[in-house]
C-alpha positions as CSV (number, residue, x, y, z in Angstrom):
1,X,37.7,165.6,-234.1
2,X,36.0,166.1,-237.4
3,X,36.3,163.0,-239.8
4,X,37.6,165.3,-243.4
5,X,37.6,163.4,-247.1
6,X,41.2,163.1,-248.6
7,X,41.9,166.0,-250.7
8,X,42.7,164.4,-254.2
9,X,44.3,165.2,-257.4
10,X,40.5,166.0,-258.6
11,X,39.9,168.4,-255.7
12,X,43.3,170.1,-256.3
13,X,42.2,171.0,-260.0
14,X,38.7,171.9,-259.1
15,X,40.3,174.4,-256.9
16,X,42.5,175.9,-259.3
17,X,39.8,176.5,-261.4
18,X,41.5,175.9,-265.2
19,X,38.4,177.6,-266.7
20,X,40.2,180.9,-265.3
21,X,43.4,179.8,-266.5
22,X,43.3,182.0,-269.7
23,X,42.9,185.6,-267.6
24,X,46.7,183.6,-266.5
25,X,47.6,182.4,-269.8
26,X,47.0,185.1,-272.5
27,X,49.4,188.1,-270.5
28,X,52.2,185.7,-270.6
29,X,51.5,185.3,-274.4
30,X,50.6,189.0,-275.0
31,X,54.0,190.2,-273.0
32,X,56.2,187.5,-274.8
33,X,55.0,188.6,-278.4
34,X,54.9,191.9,-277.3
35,X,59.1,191.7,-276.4
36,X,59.1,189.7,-279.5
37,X,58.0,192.6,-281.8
38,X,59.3,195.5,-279.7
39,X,62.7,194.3,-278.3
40,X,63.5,190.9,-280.6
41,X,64.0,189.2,-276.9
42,X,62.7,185.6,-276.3
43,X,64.2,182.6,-274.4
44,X,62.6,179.3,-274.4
45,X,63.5,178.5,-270.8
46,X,61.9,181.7,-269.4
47,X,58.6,181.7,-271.6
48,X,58.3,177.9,-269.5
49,X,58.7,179.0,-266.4
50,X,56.7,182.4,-266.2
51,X,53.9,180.7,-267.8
52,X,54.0,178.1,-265.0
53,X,54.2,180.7,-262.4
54,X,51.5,183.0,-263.8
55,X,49.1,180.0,-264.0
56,X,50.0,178.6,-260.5
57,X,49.4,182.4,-259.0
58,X,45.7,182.0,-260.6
59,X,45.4,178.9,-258.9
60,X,46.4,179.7,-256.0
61,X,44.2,183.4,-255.9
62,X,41.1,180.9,-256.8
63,X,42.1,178.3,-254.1
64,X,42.4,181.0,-251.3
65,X,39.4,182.5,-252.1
66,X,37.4,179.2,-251.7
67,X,38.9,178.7,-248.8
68,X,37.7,182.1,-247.1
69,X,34.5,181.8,-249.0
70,X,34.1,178.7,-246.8
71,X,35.2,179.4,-243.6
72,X,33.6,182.8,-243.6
73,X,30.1,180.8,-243.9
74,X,29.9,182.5,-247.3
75,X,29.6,178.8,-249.5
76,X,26.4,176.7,-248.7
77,X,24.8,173.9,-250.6
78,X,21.6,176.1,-250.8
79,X,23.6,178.8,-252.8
80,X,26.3,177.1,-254.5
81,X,24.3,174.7,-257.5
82,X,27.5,174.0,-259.0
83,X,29.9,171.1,-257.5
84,X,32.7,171.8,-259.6
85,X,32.5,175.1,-258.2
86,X,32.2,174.5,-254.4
87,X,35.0,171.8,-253.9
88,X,34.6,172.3,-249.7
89,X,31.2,172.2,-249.6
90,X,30.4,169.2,-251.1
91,X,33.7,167.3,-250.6
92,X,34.0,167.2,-246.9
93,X,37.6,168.4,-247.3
94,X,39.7,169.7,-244.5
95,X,39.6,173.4,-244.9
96,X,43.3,173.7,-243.7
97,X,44.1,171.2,-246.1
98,X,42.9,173.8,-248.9
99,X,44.4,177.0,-247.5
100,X,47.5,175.0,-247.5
101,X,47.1,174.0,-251.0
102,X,46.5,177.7,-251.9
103,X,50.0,178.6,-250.5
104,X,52.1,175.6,-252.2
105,X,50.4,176.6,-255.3
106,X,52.1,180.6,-254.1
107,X,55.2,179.1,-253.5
108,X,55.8,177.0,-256.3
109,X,54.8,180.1,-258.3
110,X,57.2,182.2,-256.6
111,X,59.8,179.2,-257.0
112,X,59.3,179.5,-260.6
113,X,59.4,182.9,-260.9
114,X,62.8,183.4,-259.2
115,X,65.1,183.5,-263.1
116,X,62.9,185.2,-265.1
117,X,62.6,187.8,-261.8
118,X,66.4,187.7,-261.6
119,X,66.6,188.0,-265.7
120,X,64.7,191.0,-265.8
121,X,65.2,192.9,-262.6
122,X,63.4,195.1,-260.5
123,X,60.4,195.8,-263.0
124,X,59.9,191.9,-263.2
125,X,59.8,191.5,-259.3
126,X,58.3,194.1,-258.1
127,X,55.2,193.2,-260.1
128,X,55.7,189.7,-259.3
129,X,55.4,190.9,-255.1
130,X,52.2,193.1,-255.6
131,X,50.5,190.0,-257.5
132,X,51.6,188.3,-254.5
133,X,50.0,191.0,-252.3
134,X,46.7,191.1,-254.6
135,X,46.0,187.1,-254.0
136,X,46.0,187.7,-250.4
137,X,44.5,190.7,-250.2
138,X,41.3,189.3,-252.3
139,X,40.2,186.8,-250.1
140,X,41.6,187.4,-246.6
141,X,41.7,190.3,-244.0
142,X,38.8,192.5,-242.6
143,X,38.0,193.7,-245.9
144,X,38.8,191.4,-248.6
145,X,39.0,193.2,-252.4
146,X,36.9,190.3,-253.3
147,X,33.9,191.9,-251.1
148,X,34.5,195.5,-252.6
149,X,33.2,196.6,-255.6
150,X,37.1,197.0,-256.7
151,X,37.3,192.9,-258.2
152,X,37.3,193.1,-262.0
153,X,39.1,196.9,-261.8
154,X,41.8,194.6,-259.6
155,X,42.1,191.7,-261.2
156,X,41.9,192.9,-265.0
157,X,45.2,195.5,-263.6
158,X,47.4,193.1,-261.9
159,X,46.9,190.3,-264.3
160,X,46.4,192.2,-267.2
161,X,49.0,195.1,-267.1
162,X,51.3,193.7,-264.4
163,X,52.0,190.3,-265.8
164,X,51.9,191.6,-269.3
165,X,54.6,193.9,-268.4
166,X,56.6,191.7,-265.9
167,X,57.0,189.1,-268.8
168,X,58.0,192.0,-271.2
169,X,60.8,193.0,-268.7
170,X,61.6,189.9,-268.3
171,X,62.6,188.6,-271.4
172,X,63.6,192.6,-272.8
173,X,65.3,193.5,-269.5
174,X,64.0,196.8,-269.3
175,X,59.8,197.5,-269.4
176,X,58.7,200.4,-271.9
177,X,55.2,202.7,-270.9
178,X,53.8,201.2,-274.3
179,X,53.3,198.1,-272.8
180,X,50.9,199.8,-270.8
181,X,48.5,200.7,-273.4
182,X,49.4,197.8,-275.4
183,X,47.5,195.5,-272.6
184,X,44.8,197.5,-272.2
185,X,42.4,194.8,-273.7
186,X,43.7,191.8,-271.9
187,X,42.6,194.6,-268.8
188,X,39.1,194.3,-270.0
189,X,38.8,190.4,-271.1
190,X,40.3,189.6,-267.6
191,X,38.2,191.9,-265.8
192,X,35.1,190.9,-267.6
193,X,35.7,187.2,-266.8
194,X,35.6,188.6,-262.9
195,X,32.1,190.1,-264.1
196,X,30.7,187.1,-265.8
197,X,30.6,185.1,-262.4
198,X,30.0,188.1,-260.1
199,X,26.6,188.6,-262.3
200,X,25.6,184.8,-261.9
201,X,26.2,185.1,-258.6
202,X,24.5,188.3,-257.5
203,X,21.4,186.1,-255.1
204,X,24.4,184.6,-253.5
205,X,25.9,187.8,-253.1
206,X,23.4,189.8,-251.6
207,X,22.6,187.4,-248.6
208,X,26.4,188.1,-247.4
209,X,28.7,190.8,-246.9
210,X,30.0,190.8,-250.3
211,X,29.5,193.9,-252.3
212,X,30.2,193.1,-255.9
213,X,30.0,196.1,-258.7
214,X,27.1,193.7,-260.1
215,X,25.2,193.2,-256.9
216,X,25.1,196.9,-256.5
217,X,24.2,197.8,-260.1
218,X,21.7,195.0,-260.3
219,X,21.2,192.4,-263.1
220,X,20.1,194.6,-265.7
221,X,22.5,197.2,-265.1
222,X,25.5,195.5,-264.7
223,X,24.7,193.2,-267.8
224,X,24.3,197.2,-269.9
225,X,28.3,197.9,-268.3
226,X,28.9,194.2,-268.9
227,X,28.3,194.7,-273.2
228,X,29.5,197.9,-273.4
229,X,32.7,197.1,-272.0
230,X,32.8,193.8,-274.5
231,X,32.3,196.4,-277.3
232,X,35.5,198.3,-276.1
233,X,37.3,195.2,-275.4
234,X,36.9,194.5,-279.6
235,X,37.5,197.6,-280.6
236,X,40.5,197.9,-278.2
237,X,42.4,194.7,-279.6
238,X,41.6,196.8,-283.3
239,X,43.3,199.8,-282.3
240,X,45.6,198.9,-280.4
241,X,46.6,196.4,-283.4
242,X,46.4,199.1,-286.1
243,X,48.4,201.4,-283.5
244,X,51.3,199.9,-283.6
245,X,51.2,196.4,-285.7
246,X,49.6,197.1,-288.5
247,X,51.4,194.3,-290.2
248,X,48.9,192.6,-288.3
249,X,45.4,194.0,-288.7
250,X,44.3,191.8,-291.6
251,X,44.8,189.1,-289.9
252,X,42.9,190.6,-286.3
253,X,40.1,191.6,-288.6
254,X,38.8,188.4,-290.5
255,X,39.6,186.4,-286.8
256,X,37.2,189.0,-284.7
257,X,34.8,188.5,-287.7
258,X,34.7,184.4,-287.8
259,X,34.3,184.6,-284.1
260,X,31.2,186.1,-284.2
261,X,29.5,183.1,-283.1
262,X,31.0,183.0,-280.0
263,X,30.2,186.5,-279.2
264,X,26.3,186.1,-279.9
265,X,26.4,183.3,-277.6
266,X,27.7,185.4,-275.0
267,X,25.4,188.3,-275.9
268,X,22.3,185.9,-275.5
269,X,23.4,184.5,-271.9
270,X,21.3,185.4,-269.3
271,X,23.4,185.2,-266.8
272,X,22.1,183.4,-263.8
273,X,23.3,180.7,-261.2
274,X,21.9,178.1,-263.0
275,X,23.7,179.0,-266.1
276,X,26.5,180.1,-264.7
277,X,29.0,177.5,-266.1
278,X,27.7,178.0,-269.8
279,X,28.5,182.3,-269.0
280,X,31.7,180.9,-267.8
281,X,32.5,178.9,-270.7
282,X,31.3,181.6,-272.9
283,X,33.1,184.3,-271.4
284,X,36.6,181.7,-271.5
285,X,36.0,181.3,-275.3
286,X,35.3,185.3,-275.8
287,X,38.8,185.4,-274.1
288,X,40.1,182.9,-276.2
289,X,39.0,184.3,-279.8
290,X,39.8,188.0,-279.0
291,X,43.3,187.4,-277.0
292,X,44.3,184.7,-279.3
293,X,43.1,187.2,-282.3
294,X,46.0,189.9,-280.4
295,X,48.9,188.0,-279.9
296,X,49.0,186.4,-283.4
297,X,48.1,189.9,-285.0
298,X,51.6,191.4,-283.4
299,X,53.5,187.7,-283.7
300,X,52.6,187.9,-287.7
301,X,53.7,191.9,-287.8
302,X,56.6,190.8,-286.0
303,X,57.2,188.1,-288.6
304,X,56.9,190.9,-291.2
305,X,58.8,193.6,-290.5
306,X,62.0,190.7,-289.7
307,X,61.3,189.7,-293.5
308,X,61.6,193.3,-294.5
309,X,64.6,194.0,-293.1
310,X,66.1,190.9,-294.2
311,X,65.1,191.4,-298.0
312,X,66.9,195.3,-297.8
């Protein structure tokens, strides 16, 4: 029998991957300031608890997918440089161990989810189920999403749209088609944080049966999709802003502008395994700056048009 390290508290959170956490994070925030603007609907007690269960259903996508990763023979020291990225292979954990973590981390999600689900009804579980669906169907089966050229398109839709709009229903009780387009840049920041490590890892990649967009377009070309879709991202979170919170568009303007920094930075990565934790990084600040930008720009028009009314 094999002799396996204890999986620790350390090894739990390497798993889960917080440096993901805000393609997680910023839907819950988007969909609760969203019903704040749109519906005047909040609740304290549900904002906790679909913010707990749309960060453990990240964790649990990221743990799963090591897992398989691993198991398939797809993780080896020689192509994984990053210990903090390759928890199995260079902790000696039990694999079963990790698949099993994956699943709590489901569970508790599910758990979580079950009163804001109940709150707003079908439209808040039945996303809730095909998110379910999605972090299975990345990782495991003959054909895995995660070895398509389908992973940011899939990942930047079900986080992006479908956890936007299940927190919207949730608090509003009801989900509106605007909510749709409203996301639309938390589709592209989400999807391009899939892109950011599926370019580093493009050697790795091509020596297994994973077919990443990136590994097919090549480096240079998939870095050309990779800006141009960063360009739409910004100039989504404008228009969508002056769309339909224009109470807010000051406000998104001059914080796009003093983030510039951190979008050079990204624009100057080079995006290769050995920098693959700085593009990570990057890409998790991008997210950061432009989503945080968002949610405050329809939060302050929110603010605004309450004060109007009230001064009538």
């Amino acid at each position: 029998m094999a002799s396996y390290s204890r999986l620790t508290v350390r090894h739990a959170l390497g798993l889960a991957a917080p440096q993901t956490w805000p393609a997680s994070v910023f839907p819950v925030l988007l969909g609760t300031a969203l019903s704040v603007a749109m519906a005047g609907a909040f609740s304290l007690p549900v904002f906790l608890l679909v913010l707990a269960a749309s960060v453990l259903l990240q964790s649990s996508v990221n743990t799963i997918n090591d897992y398989y990763d691993f198991v398939k023979g797809n993780d080896l020291v020689e192509n994984s440089n990053d210990p903090g990225d390759a928890i199995l292979v260079y902790n000696n954990v039990n694999p079963k161990h990790v698949k099993g973590l994956g699943f709590c981390f489901m569970a508790a999600a599910l758990l979580l989810g079950a009163y804001p689900a109940y709150c707003g009804g079908f439209a808040t579980l039945a996303f809730g189920a095909v998110g379910c669906f999605v972090i299975v169907a990345y990782s495991a089966g003959p054909k895995p999403v995660s070895y398509l050229p389908l992973g940011e398109l899939v990942s930047g839709t079900v986080m992006g749209w479908f956890i936007t709009a299940a927190v919207f229903s949730a608090f509003a009780g009801y989900l509106v088609p605007e909510v749709f387009f409203l996301s639309l840049p938390l589709v592209f920041g989400i999807g391009l944080i899939m892109m950011t490590n599926n370019i580093c890892d493009i050697e790795r990649d091509s020596n297994t049966s994973r077919k990443t967009l990136p590994m097919l377009l090549g480096r240079r070309r998939a870095k050309a999709v990779y800006f141009f879709c960063t360009g739409a991202w910004i100039a989504l979170v404008v228009v969508c802003t002056a769309f339909r919170f224009r109470g807010g568009l000051p406000l998104v303007t001059i914080l796009l502008l003093a983030s510039f920094p951190v979008w050079a930075h990204l624009v100057r990565l080079p995006f290769t395994p050995e920098r693959r934790e700085q593009c990570m990084g990057a890409i998790a600040a991008a997210n950061l700056c432009a989503d945080a930008a968002y949610v405050a720009a329809v939060l302050v028009h929110a603010l605004r048009e309450q004060l109007i009314f009230l001064s009538i």
